[in-house]
C-alpha positions in Angstrom: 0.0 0.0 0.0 1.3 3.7 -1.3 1.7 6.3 1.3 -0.9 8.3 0.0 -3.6 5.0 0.0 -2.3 4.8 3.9 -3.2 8.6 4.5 -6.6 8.6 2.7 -7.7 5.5 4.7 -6.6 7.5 8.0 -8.7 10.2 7.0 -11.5 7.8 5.7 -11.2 6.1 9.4 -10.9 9.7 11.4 -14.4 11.0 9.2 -16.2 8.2 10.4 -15.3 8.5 13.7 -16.2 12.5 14.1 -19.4 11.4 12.3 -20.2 8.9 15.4 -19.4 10.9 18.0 -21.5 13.8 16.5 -24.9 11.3 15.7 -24.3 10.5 19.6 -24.4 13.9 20.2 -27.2 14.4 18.2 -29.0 11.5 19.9 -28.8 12.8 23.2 -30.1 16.4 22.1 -33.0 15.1 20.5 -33.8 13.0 24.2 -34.6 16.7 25.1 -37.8 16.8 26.6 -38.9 19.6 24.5 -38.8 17.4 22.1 -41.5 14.7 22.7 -44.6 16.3 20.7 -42.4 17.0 17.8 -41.2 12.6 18.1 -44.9 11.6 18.5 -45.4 13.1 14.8 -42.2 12.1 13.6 -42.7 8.1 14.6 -45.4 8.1 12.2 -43.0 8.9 9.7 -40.5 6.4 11.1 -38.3 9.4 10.6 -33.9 8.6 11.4 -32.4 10.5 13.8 -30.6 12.5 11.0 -34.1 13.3 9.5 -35.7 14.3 13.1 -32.6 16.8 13.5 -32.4 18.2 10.4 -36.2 19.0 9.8 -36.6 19.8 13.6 -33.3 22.6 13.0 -35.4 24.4 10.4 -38.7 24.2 12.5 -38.2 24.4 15.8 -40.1 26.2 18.2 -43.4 24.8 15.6 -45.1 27.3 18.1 -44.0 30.0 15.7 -46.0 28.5 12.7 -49.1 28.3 15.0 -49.4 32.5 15.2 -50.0 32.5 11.6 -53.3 31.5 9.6 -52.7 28.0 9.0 -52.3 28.2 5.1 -49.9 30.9 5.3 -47.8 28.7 8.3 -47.6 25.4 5.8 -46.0 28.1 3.1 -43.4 29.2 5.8 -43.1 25.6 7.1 -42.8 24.1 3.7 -39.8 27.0 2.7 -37.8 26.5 6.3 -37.9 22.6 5.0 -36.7 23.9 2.0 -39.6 23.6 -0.3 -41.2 26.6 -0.5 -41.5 28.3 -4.1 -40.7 31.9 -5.4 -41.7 32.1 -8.9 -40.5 34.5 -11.5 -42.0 36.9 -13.4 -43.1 36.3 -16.5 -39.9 38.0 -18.4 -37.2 35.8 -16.0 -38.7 32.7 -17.5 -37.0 30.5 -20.2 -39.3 28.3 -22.1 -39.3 24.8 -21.0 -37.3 26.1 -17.7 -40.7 26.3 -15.0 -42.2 28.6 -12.8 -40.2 28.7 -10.2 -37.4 27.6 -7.8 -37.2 25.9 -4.4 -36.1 28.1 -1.7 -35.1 27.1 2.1 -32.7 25.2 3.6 -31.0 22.8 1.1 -30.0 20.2 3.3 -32.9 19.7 4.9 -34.6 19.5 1.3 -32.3 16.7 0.4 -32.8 14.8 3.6 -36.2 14.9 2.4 -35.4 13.8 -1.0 -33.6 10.8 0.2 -36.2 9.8 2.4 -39.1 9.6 -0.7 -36.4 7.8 -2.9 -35.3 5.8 -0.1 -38.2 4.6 2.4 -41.2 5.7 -0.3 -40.2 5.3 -4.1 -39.0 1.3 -3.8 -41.2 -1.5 -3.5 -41.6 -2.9 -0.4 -38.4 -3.5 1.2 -36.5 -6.8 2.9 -38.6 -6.7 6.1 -40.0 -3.1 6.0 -43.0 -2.0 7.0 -45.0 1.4 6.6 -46.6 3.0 8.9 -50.2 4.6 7.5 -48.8 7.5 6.9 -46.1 6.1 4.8 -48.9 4.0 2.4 -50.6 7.8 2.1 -47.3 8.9 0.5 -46.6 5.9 -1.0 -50.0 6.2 -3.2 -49.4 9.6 -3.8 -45.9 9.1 -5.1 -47.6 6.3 -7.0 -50.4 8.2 -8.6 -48.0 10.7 -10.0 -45.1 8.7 -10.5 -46.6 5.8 -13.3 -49.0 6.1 -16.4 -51.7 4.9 -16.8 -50.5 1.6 -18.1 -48.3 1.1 -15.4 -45.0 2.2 -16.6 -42.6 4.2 -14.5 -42.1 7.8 -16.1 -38.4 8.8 -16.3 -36.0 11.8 -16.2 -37.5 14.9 -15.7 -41.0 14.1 -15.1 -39.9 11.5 -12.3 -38.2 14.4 -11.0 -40.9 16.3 -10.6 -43.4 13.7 -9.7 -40.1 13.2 -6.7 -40.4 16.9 -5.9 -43.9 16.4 -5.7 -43.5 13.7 -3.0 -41.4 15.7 -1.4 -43.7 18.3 -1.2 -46.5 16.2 0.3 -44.2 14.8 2.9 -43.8 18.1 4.6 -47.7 18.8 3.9 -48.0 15.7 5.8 -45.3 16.8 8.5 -47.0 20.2 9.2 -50.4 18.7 9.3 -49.1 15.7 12.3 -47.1 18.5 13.9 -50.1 20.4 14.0 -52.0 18.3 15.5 -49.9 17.2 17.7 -48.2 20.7 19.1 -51.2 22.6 18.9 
């Protein structure tokens, strides 16, 4: 083994070992006890620990969501999960470009991402089960996600049909939080 294979495997080893010690870190700030309500909504999502902090970084206190009409609250929610819209006007857009971008916090939109293409998109996995929740996006992803004749659609309409999903799940998130904050 080169010297340089030998360094890049220490580094490899020393990542993973920061990473550990900051999900146990993690782990024991989300046992805070302010944050029981928010993990009541979250099991139905059987949301990772990474997804829990991540989304609950961008929406925590939910009280501040509450003070707001609640259509208006799912539009700031949806953006602090990094899925809200700003559209352009009518002269910024290119044909065939759409109507808008996704603003917010872009990690938290790709944990989101992952999760639909991970836990949603496949069939049912080795010994996975959903939760209800989890079927009602599943459907959803479904509906948009396959023609009529059952085929899966591909490149950029899958995309969107993903963004969709993605979209839903934090429809989804508000409405449990919601309920269960409130």
């Amino acid at each position: 083994m080169s010297e340089l294979t030998c360094q890049f495997a220490t580094a490899i080893c020393d990542l993973y070992d920061v990473e550990s010690c900051l999900e146990i870190q993690l782990i024991e700030l989300l046992g805070d006890n302010r944050f029981v309500s928010y993990h009541r909504a979250f099991d139905l999502f059987a949301f990772g620990y990474r997804e829990r902090g991540w989304i609950l970084s961008r929406i925590y206190p939910f009280e501040d969501f509450l003070c707001l009409p609640k259509k208006r609250a799912l539009r700031r929610f949806r953006q602090a999960c990094g899925l809200g819209k700003v559209e352009k006007s009518s002269s910024q857009v290119r044909p065939g470009s759409g109507g808008g971008n996704s603003t917010g916090c872009a990690n938290t939109r790709g944990i989101l991402w992952t999760y639909v293409n991970c836990r949603i998109e496949p069939q049912k996995l080795t010994g996975q089960t959903y939760t209800a929740i989890q079927l009602e996006l599943r459907e959803y992803f479904i509906g948009r996600a396959f023609d009529a004749d059952g085929t899966k659609k591909r490149g950029r309409q899958l995309a969107h049909d993903r963004n969709a999903t993605c979209r839903k799940l934090t429809e989804l998130v508000f409405r449990e939080l919601y309920n269960e904050v409130k």
